[in-house]
N, C-alpha and C positions, 0 to 999 in steps of 0.2 A: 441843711440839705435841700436841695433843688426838686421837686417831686419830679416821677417819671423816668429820672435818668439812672440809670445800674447799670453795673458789669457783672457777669459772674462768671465765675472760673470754669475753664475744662478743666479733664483729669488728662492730664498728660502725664507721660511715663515719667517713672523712679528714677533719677537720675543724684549721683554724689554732688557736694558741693566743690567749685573744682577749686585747686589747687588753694587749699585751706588749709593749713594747718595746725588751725586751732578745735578741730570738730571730732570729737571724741570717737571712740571704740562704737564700732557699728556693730547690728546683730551679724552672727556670723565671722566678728573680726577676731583677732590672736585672743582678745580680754575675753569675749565670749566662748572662744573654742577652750580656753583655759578651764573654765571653769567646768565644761560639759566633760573635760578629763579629768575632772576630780570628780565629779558625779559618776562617770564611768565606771572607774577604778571603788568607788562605795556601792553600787549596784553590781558587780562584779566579786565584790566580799559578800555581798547579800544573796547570791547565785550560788556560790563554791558552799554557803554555812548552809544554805538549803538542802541543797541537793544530798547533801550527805545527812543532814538528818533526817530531810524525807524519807532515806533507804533504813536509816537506823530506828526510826520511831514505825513505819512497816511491820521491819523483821521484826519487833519487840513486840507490836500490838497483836502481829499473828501469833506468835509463840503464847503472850500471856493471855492471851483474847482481852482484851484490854479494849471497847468503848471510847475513854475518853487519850489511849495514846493512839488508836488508827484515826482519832478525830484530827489531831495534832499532826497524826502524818498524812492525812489530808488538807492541814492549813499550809504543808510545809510544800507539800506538790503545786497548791495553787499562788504560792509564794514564789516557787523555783519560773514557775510561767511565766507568772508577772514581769519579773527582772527580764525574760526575753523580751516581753513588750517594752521596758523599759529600755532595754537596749536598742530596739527598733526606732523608739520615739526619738531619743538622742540622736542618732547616727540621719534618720530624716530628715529633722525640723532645720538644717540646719542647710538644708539646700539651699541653691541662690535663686531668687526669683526667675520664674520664666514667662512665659506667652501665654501659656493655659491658668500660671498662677502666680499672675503679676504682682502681689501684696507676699508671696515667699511662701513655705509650708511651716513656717512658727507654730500653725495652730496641730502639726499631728504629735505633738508634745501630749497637745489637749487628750485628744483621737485615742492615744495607746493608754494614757493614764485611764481614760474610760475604760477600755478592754481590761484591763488591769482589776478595776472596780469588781468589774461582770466579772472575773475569775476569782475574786475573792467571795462572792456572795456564793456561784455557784459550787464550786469546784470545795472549798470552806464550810461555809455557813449552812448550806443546805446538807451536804454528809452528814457533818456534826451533828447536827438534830435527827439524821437518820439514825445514826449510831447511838442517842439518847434513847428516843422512842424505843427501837428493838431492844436496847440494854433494859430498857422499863417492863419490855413486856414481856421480855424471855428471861430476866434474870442471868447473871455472870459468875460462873465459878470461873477461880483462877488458883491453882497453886503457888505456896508460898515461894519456890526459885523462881515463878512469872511475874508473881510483885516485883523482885529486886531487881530482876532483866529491866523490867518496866521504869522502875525510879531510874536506877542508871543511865538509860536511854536518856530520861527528861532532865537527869542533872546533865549530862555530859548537851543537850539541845540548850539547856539554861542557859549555858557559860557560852557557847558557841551564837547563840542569840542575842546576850547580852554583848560581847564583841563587834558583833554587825550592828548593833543598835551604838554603841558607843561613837565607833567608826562614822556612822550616817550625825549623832548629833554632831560630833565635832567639827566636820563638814560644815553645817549651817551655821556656828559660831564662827567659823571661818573666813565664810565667805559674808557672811553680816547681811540681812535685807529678809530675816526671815525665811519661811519655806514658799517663796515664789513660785521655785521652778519644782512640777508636778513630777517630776520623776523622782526629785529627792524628797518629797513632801510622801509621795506612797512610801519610797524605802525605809523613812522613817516611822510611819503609821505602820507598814507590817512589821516592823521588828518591833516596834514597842508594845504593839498586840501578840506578837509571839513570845513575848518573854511573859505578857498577860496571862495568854494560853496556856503556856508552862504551866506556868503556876496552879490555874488552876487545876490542869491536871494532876499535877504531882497530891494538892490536896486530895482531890477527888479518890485516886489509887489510895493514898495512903489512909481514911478515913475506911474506905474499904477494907482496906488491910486488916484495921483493926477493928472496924464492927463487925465484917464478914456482910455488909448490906451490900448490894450492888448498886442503891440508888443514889449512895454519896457520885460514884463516878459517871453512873447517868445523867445526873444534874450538871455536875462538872461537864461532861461531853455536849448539855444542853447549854448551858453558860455559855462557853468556846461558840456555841451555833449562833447567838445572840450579839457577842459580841464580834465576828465577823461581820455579820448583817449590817450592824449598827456604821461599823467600818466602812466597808462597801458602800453606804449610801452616801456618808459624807465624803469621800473619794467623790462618787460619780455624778452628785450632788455639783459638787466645787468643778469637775471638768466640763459638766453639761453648761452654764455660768459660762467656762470659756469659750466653748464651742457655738455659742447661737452667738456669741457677742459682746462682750462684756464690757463695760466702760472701764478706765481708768480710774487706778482708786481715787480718793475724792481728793487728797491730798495735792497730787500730780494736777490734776483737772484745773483746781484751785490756784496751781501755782502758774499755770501755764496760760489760767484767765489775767491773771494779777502781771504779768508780763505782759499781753496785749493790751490789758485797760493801760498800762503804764506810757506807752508811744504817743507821743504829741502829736502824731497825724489823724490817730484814733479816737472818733467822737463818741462811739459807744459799739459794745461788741454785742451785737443780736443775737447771735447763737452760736453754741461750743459744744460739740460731740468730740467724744473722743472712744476709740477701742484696742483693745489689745490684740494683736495680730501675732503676738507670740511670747516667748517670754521676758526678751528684751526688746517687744518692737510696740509699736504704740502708735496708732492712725490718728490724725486732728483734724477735722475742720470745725472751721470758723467761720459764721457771718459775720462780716466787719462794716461800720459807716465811717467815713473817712470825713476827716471837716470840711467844711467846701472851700472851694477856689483849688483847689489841686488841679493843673493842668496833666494829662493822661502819662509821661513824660516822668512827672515828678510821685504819680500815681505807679508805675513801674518800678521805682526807685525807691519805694515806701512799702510796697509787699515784698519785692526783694530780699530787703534789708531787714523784717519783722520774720521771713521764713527760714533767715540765715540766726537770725539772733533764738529764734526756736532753737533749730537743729543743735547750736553751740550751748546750748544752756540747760537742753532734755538729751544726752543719749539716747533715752527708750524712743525717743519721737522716730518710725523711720520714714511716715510719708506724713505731707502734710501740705493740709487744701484750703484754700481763703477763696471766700466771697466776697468780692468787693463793691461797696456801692458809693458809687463818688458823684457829686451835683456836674463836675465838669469834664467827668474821664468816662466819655459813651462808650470809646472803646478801649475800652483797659481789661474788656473780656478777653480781647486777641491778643494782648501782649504775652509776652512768656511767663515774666517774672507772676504774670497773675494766673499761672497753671498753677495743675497740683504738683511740678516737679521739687522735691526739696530744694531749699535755698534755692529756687529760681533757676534761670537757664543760666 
């Protein structure tokens, strides 16, 4: 390389590869909108199995003053919410870029599954441990017809939890790549923590039942508070990661270095950032040095054709920016193919 002489890219706007037809399912395309209607339609199962046991595990907990089932029917209220955030983050992320938010809204996928989090911890976690405490400190009578109102309630939410839960795994074996996307990734974490919660509720009443102590189901109702929490954080934990910026996992990163080191024009790749912009979308830039003697010309023709072989070989990639430094291409700043448009002009 020649000292002193570089190019480096504008951001010029997002533009498709044109008239290609080897360049796979973009965010937002039929393969992506497919899948957000099967996420839909499991977040939607997960909504209807709520909403009804939140009214059933209510009316059961008032009737038997029952602790750890108004806890339940409080994980099932902040559950029933959630699924609305859920639905909101779908039906958004999936905008097409504009002027104010030229990289797309991929990330309010991130945004709602946070809100989600925060209504698991509050609306959840935090009850539940109120209903422990007071259950600890005032003690719980219940009659024996409010025990079995009570079990009932939590077998008839078992079996309706374990459906929504089933539903949501099968989904993710379906669709294969793991729980990527944050919406199906919560509906799985709350239904598998509500069949949790069941559980232990069901023990908690029923050890009641039969020692007559109140603090088996205190503890249970404390249990349910703890294990919300724990829930909640790894949710909003994993969204917050997306939200300030997240690189690509290492695998992607790696393959997408191993493809630029591969290019005979490419004498060494200086630096490789990558982020995730949504759930199928993925930002790249690259510092690139180019071997020398490239005339500016043949330097247009070499980012081109490296930004097109990205695009074709990563769907998640949706924009993607090179820096180029070449001994003989001063201005190979101003050419197109060395913006940040995908695949060049």
């Amino acid at each position: 390389m020649e000292p002193g002489t570089s190019g480096h890219t504008d951001a010029g706007p997002h533009t498709e590869p044109a008239d290609d037809p080897g360049t796979p399912h973009r965010p937002g395309s039929p393969g992506g909108a497919e899948g957000d209607r099967s996420t839909k339609v499991t977040v939607l199962v997960a909504l209807a199995a709520n909403l009804v046991i939140a009214v059933a595990k209510a009316a059961g907990g008032v009737l038997a003053g029952s602790p750890a089932l108004l806890s339940e029917a409080a994980h099932s209220v902040a559950d029933s919410l959630n699924e609305v955030f859920l639905l909101a983050a779908l039906s958004r992320s999936r905008r097409p870029a504009d002027t104010r938010h030229p990289f797309g809204y991929g990330k309010e996928r991130f945004f709602w599954s946070l809100l989600a989090a925060v209504g698991i911890f509050v609306m959840g976690g935090c009850f539940s441990f109120f209903q422990g405490l007071e259950a600890l400190r005032g003690g719980a009578e219940e009659e024996f017809s409010g025990y079995v109102a009570g079990l009932i309630v939590l077998g008839v939410a078992l079996v309706a939890e374990g459906g929504s839960l089933l539903r949501a795994v099968h989904q993710v074996r379906r669709q294969g790549g793991g729980l990527r996307d944050p919406a199906l990734r919560t509906v799985v974490a709350e239904d598998g923590t509500a069949v949790l919660g069941v559980t232990l509720a069901l023990v908690g009443m029923a050890l009641h039942m039969v020692t007559g102590q109140a603090v088996w189901e205190a503890s249970a109702s404390l249990a349910i508070g703890v294990l919300l929490v724990y829930v909640a954080y790894r949710l909003g934990r994993d969204a917050r990661d997306q939200l300030i910026g997240e690189a690509a996992d290492p695998e992607l990163s790696g393959r997408i270095g191993s493809l630029l080191r591969a290019q005979p024009e490419i004498d060494s790749v200086e630096a490789l950032f990558t982020m995730k912009l949504g759930l199928d979308s993925t930002l790249v830039a690259a510092r690139i040095d180019l071997v020398p003697g490239l005339d500016s010309e043949r330097v247009e023709e070499v980012a081109d054709r490296i930004k097109r072989s990205l695009a074709r070989t990563f769907p998640d990639v949706g924009q993607i920016f090179l820096d180029v430094t070449d001994g003989s291409a001063e201005g190979a700043a101003e050419s197109p193919a060395a913006t940040g448009e995908r695949g060049g002009a």
